[in-house]
MIDOSE-1310 file (N, C-alpha, C; in nm, 2 decimals, decimal comma, always signed):
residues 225
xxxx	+11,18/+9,90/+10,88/+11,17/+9,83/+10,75/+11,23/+9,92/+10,65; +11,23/+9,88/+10,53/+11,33/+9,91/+10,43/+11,22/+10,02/+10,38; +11,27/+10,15/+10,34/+11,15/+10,24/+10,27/+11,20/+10,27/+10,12; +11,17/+10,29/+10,04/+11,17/+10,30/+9,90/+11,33/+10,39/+9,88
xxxx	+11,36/+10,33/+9,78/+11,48/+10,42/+9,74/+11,53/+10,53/+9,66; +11,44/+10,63/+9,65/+11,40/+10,69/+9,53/+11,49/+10,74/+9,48; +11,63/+10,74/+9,48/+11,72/+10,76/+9,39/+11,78/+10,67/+9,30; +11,72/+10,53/+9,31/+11,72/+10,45/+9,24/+11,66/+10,37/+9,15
xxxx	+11,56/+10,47/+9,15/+11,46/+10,46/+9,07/+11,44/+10,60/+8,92; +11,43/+10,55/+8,85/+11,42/+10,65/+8,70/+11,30/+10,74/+8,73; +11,31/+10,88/+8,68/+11,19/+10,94/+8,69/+11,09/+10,90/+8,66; +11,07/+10,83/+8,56/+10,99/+10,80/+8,45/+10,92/+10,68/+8,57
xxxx	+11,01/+10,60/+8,56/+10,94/+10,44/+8,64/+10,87/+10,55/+8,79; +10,93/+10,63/+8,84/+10,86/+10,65/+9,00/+10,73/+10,72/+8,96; +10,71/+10,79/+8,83/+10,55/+10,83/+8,83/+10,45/+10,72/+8,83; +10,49/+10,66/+8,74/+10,40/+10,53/+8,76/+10,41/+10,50/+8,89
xxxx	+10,50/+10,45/+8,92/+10,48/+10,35/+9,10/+10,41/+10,45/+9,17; +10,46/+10,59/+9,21/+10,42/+10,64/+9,26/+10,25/+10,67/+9,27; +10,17/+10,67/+9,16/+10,05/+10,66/+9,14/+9,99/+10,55/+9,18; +10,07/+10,42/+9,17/+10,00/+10,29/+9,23/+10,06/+10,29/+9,39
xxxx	+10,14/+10,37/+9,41/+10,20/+10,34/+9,55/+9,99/+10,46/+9,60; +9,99/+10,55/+9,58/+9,89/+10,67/+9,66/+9,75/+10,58/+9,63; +9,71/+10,51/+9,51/+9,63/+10,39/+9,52/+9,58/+10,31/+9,65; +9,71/+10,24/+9,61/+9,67/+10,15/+9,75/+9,71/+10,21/+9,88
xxxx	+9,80/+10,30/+9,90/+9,75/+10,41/+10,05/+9,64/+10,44/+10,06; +9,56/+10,49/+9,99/+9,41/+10,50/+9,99/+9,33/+10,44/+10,05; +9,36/+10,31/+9,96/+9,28/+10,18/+9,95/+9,27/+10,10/+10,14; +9,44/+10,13/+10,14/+9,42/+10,07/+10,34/+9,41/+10,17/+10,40
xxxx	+9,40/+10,30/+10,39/+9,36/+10,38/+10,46/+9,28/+10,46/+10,46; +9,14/+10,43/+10,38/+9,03/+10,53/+10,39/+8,97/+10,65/+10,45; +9,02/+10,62/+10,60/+8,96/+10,75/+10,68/+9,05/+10,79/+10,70; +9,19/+10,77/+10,69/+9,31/+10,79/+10,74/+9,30/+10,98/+10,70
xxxx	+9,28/+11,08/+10,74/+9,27/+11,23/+10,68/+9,42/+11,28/+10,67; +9,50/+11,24/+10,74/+9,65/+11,29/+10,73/+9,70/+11,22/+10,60; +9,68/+11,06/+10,59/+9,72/+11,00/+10,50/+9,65/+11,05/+10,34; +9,55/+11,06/+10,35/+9,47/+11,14/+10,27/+9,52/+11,29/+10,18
xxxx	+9,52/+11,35/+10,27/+9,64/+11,46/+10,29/+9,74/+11,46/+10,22; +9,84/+11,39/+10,31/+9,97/+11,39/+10,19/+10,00/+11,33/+10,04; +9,84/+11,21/+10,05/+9,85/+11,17/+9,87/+9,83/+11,27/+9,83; +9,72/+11,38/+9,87/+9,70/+11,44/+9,75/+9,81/+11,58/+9,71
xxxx	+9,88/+11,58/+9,83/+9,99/+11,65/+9,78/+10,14/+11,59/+9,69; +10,14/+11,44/+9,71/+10,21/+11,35/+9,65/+10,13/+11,37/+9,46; +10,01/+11,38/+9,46/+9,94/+11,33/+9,34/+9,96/+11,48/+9,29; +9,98/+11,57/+9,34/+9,98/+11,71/+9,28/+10,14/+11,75/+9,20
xxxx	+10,23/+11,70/+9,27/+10,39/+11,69/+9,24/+10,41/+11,61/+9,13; +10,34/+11,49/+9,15/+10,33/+11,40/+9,04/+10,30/+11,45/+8,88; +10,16/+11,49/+8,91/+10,11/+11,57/+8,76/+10,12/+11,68/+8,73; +10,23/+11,79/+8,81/+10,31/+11,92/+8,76/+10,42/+11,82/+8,69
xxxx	+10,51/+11,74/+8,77/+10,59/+11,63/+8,69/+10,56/+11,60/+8,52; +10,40/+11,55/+8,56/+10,39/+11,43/+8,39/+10,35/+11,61/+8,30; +10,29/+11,69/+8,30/+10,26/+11,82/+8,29/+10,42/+11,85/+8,17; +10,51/+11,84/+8,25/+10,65/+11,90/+8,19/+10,74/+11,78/+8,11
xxxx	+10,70/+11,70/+8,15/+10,77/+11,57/+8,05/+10,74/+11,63/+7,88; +10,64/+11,66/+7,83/+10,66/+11,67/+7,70/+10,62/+11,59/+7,59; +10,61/+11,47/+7,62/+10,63/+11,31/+7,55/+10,53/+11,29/+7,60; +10,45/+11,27/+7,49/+10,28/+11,24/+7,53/+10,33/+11,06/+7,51
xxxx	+10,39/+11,07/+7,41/+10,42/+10,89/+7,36/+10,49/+10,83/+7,47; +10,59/+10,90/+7,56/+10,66/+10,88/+7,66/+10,60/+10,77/+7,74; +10,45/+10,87/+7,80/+10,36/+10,86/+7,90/+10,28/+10,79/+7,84; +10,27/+10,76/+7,75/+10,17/+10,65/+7,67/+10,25/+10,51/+7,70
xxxx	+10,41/+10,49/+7,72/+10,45/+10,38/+7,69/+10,44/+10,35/+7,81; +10,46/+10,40/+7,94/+10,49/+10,40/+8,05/+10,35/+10,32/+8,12; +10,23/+10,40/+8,08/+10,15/+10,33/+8,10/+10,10/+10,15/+8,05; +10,15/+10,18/+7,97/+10,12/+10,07/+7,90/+10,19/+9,97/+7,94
xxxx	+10,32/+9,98/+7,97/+10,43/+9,87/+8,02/+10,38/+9,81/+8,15; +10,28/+9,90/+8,24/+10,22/+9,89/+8,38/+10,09/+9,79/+8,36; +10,05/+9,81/+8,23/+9,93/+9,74/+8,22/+9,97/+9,57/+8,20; +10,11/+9,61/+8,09/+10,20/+9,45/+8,11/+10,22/+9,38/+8,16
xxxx	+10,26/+9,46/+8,26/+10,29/+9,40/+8,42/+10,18/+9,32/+8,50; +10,06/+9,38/+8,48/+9,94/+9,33/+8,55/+9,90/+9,21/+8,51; +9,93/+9,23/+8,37/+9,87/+9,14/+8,27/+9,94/+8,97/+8,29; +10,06/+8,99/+8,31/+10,13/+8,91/+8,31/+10,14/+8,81/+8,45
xxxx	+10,09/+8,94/+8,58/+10,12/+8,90/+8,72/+9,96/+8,82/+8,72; +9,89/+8,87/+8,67/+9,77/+8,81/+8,66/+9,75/+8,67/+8,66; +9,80/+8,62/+8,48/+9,82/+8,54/+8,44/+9,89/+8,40/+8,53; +10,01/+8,46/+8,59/+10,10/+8,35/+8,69/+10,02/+8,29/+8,81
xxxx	+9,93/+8,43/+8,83/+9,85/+8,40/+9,01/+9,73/+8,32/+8,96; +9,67/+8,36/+8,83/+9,61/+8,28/+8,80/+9,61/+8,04/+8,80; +9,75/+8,09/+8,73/+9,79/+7,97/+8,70/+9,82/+7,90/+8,80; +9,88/+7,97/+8,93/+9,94/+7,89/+9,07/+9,81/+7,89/+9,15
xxxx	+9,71/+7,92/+9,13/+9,57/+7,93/+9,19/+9,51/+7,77/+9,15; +9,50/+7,77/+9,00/+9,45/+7,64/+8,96/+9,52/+7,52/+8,99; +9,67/+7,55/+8,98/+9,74/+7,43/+9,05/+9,72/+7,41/+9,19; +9,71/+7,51/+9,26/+9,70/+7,45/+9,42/+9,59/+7,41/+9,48
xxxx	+9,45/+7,45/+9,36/+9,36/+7,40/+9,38/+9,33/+7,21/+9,37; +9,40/+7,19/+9,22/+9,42/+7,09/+9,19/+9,51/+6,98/+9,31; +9,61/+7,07/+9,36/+9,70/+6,97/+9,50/+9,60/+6,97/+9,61; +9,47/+6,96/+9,61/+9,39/+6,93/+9,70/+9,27/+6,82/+9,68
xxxx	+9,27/+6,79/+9,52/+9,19/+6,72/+9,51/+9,25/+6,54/+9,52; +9,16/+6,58/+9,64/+9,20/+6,42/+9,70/+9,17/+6,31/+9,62; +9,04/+6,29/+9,56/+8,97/+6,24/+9,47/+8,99/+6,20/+9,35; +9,14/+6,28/+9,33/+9,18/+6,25/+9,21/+9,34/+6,20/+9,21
xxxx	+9,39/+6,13/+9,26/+9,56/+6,11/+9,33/+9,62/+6,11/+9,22; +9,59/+6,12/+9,10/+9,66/+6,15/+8,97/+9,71/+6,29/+8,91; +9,62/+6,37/+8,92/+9,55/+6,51/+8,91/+9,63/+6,60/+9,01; +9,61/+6,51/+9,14/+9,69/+6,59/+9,27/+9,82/+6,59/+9,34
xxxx	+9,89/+6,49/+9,22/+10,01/+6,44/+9,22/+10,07/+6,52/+9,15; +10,02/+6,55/+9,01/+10,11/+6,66/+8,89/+10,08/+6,78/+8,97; +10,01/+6,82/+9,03/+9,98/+7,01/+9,06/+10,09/+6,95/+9,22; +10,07/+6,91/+9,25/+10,17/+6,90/+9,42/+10,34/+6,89/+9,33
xxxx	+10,38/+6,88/+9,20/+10,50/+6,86/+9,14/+10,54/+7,02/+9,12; +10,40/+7,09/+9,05/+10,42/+7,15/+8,96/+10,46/+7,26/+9,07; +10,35/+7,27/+9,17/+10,40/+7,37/+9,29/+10,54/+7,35/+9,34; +10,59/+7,25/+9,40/+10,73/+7,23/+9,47/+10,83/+7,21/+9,35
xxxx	+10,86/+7,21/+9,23/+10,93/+7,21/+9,15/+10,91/+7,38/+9,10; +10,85/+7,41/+9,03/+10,77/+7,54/+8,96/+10,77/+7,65/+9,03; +10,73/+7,65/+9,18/+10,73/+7,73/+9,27/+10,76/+7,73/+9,38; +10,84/+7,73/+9,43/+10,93/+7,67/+9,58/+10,89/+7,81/+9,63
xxxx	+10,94/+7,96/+9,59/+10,91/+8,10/+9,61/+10,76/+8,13/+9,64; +10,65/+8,01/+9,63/+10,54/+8,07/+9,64/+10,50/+8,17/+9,48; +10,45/+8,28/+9,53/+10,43/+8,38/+9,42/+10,49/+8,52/+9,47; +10,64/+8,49/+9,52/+10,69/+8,62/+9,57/+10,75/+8,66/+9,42
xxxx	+10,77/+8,60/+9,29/+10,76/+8,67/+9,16/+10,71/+8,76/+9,10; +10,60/+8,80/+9,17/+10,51/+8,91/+9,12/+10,51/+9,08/+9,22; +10,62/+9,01/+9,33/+10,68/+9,18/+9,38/+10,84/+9,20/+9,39; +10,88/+9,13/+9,29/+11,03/+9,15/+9,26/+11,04/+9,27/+9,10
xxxx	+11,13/+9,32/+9,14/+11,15/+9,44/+9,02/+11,13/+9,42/+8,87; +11,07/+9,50/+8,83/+11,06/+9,47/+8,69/+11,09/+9,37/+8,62; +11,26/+9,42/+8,55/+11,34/+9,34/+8,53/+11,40/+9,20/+8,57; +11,39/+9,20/+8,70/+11,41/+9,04/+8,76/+11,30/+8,99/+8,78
xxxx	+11,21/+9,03/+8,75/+11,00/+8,95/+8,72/+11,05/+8,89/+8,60; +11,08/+8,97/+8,53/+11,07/+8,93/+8,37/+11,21/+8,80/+8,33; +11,29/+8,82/+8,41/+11,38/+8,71/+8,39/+11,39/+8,55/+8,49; +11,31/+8,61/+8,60/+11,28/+8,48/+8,67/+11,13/+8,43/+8,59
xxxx	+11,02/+8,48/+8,53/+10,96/+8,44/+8,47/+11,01/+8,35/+8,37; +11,05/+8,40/+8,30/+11,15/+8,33/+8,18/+11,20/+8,20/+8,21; +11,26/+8,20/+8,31/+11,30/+8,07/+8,42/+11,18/+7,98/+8,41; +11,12/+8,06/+8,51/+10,94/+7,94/+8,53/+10,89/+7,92/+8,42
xxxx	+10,87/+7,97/+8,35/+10,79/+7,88/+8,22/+10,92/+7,80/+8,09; +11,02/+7,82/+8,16/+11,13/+7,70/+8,07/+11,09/+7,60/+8,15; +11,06/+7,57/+8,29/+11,09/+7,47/+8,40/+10,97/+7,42/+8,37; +10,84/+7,52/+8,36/+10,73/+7,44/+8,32/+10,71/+7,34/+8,16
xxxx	+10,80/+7,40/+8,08/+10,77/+7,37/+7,95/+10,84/+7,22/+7,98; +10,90/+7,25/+8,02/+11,05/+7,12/+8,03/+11,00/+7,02/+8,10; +11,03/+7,01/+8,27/+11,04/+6,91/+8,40/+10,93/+6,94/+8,39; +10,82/+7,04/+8,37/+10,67/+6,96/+8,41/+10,59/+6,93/+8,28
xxxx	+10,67/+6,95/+8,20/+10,53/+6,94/+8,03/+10,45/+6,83/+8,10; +10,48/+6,71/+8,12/+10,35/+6,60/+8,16/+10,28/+6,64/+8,23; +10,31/+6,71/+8,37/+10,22/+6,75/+8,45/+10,16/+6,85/+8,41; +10,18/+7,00/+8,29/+10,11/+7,05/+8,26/+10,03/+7,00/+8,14
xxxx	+10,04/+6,87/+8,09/+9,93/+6,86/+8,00/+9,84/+6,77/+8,06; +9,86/+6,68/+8,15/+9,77/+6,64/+8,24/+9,65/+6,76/+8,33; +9,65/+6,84/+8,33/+9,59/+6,93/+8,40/+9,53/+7,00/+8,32; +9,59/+7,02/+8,17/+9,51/+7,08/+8,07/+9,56/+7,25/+8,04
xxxx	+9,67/+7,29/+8,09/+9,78/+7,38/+8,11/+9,83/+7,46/+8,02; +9,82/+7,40/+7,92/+9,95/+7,42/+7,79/+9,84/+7,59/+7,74; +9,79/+7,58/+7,73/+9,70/+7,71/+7,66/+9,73/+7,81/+7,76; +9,75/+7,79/+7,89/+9,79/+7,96/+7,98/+9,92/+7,92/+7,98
xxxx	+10,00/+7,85/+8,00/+10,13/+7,87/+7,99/+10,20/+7,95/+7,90; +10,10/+7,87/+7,77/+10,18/+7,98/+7,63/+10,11/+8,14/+7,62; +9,98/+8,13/+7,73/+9,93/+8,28/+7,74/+10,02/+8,37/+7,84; +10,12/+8,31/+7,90/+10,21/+8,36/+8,02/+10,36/+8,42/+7,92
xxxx	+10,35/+8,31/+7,82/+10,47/+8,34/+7,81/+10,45/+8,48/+7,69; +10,37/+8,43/+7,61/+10,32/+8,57/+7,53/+10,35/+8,71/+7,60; +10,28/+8,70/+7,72/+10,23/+8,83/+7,81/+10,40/+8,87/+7,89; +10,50/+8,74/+7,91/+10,61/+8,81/+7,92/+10,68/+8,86/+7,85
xxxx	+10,68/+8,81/+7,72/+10,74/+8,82/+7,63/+10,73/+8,98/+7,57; +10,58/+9,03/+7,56/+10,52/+9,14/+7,53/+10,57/+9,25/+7,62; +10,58/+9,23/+7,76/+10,62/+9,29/+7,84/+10,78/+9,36/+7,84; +10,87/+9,28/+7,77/+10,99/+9,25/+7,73/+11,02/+9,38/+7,62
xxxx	+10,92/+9,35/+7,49/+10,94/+9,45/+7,43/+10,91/+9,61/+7,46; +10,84/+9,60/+7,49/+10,76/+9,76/+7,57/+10,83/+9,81/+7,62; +10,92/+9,71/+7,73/+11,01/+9,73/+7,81/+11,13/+9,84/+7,77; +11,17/+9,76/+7,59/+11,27/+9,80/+7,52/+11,28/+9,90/+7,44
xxxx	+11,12/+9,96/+7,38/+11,11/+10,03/+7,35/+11,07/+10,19/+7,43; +11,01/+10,13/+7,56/+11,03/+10,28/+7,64/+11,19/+10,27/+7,68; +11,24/+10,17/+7,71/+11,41/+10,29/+7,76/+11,48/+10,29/+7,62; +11,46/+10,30/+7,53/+11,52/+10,40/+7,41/+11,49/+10,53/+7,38
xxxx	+11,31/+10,51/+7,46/+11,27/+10,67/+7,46/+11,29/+10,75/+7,57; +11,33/+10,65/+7,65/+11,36/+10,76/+7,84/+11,48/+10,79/+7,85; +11,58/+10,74/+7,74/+11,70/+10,81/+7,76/+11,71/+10,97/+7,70; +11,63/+10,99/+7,63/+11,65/+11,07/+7,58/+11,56/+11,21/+7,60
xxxx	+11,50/+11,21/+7,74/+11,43/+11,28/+7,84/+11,52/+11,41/+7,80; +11,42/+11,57/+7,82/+11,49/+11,65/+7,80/+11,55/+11,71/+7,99; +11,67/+11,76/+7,95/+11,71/+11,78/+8,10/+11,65/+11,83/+8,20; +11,58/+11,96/+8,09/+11,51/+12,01/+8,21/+11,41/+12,01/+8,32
xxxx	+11,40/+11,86/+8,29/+11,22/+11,79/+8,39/+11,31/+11,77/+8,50; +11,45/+11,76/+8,55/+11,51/+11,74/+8,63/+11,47/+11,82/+8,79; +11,42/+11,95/+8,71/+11,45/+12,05/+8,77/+11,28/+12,04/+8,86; +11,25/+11,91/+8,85/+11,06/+11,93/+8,91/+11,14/+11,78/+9,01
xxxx	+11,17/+11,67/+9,04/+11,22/+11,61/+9,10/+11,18/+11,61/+9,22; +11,32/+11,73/+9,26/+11,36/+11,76/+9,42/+11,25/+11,77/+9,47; +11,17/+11,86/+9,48/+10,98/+11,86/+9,52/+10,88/+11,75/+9,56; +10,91/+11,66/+9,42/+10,84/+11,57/+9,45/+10,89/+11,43/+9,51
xxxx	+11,00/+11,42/+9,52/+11,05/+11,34/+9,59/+11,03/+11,38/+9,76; +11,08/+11,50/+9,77/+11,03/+11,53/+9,92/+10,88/+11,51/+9,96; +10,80/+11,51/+9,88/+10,66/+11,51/+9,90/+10,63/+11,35/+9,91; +10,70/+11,26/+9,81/+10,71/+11,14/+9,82/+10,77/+11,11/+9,99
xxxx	+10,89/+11,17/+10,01/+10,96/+11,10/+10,14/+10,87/+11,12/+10,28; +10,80/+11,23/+10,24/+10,71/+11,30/+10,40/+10,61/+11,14/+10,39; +10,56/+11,10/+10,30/+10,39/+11,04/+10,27/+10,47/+10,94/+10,34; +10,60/+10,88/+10,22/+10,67/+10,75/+10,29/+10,71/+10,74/+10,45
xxxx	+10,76/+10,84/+10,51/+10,77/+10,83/+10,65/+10,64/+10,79/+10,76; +10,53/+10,89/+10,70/+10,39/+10,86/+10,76/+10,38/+10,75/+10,76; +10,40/+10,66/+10,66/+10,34/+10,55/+10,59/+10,42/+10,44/+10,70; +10,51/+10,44/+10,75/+10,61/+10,40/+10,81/+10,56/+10,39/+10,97
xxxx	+10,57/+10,49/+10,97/+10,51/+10,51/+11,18/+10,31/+10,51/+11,22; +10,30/+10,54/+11,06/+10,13/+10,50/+11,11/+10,08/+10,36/+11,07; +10,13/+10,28/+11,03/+10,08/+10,13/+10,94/+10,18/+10,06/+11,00; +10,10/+9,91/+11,03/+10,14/+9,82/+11,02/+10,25/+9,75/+10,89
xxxx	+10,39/+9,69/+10,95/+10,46/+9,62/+10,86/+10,41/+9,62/+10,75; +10,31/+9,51/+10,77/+10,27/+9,46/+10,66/+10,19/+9,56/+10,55; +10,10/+9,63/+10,58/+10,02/+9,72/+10,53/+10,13/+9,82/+10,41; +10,23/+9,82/+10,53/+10,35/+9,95/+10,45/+10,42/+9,88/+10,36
xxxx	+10,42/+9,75/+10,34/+10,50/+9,65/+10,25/+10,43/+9,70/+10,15; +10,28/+9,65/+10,15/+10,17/+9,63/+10,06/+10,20/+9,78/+9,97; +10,19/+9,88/+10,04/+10,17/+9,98/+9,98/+10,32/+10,04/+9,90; +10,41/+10,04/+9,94/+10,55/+10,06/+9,89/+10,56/+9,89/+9,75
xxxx	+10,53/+9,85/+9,77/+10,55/+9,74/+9,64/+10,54/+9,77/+9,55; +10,47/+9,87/+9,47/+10,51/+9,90/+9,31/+10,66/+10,03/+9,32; +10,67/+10,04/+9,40/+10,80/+10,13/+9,45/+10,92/+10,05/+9,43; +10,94/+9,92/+9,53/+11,00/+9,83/+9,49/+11,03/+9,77/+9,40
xxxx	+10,89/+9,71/+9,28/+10,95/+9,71/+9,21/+11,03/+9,73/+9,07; +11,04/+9,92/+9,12/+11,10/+9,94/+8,99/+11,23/+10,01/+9,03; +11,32/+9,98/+9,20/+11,39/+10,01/+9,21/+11,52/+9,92/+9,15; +11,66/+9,98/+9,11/+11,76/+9,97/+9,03/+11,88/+10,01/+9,09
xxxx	+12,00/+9,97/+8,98/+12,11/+10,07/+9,07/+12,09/+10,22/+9,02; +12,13/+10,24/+9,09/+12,10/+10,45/+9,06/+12,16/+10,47/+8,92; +12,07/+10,58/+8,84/+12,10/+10,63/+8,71/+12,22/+10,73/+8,74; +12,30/+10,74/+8,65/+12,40/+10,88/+8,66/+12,28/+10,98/+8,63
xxxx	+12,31/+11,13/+8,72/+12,25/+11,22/+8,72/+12,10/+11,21/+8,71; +12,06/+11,09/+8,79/+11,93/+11,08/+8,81/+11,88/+11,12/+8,94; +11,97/+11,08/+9,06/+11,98/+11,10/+9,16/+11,91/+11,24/+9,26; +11,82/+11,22/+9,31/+11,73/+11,34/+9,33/+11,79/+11,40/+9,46
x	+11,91/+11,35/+9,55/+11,95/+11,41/+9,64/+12,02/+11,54/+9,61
């Protein structure tokens, strides 16, 4: 399977992932003591890392853009939750007609939206809620819809900005955090290999997913090789 690409990724974006990546390793591996192990040597690299960044506001945005993300992935699962519920109610062939629209028009992908990269979240988003506004407005006001839609679109929108306002501040990183990288990327690649030969596919998907998605094309002189 595909393992994270961490030269493709901004320093900045992999602290974050990387803290929700040792999360959920945790989370499927409990007793796992080797797994255990190399988080906490992953989580140690990490916060000598955030330690030298400098930019308290930095790491303020950074978090914050992560909380966006949640906010917003929330909001969509939410929404494709109540429609699929609705394409079951038999009882109502009205009701279960607009939600069976709203899914095979609105969502053909399922909810594979919410582990696609950042930036293509935010723009296939963008997509789904024109498609909702548009070819299903009747079926979302039939269902009673229109109030989380425009709560989805808010929360992308929000996410958008944040977005814009930390990479005005992450360009401007001082060079020498560069010099903490190489370390923690190797600490990162040992966990990711484990993570690879001890877990299940699927398990290692789960856990590498905020890794994914904040990978990009490679930064000039970002590159940790």
């Amino acid at each position: 399977m595909k393992s994270p690409r961490l030269s493709y990724i901004h320093p900045i974006d992999k602290l974050g992932a990387t803290e929700k990546m040792i999360a959920v390793a945790r989370e499927k591996a409990p007793t796992d003591n080797i797994m255990t192990a190399l988080c906490d040597i992953v989580a140690a690299q990490v916060d000598n890392f955030k330690k030298n960044i400098g930019d308290k506001h930095l790491k303020e945005h950074t978090a914050r853009l992560y909380e966006l993300d949640a906010i917003r992935d929330n909001l969509i699962r939410s929404f494709y939750n109540i429609a699929y519920g609705e394409s079951c109610r038999v009882n109502n062939p009205d009701r279960m007609q607009a939600a069976v629209e709203i899914l095979k028009i609105g969502f053909p992908d399922n909810l594979n939206i919410v582990s696609m990269p950042l930036l293509t979240e935010t723009v296939r988003y963008e997509e789904k809620i024109e498609i909702l506004k548009s070819r299903l407005s009747a079926q979302i006001e039939l269902l009673g819809l229109n109030d989380l839609v425009e709560d989805m679109t808010e929360a992308n929108e929000e996410f958008s900005r944040e977005y814009e306002r930390r990479s005005s501040m992450k360009e401007n990183l001082p060079k020498a955090i560069h010099a903490y990288i190489p370390e923690m990327d190797k600490a990162i690649t040992t966990l990711v290999s484990y993570i690879i030969t001890s877990q299940k596919e699927e398990t290692a998907r789960a856990i590498f997913d905020p890794m994914y998605k904040v990978e990009k094309t490679p930064v000039k002189n970002i590159k940790s090789e």
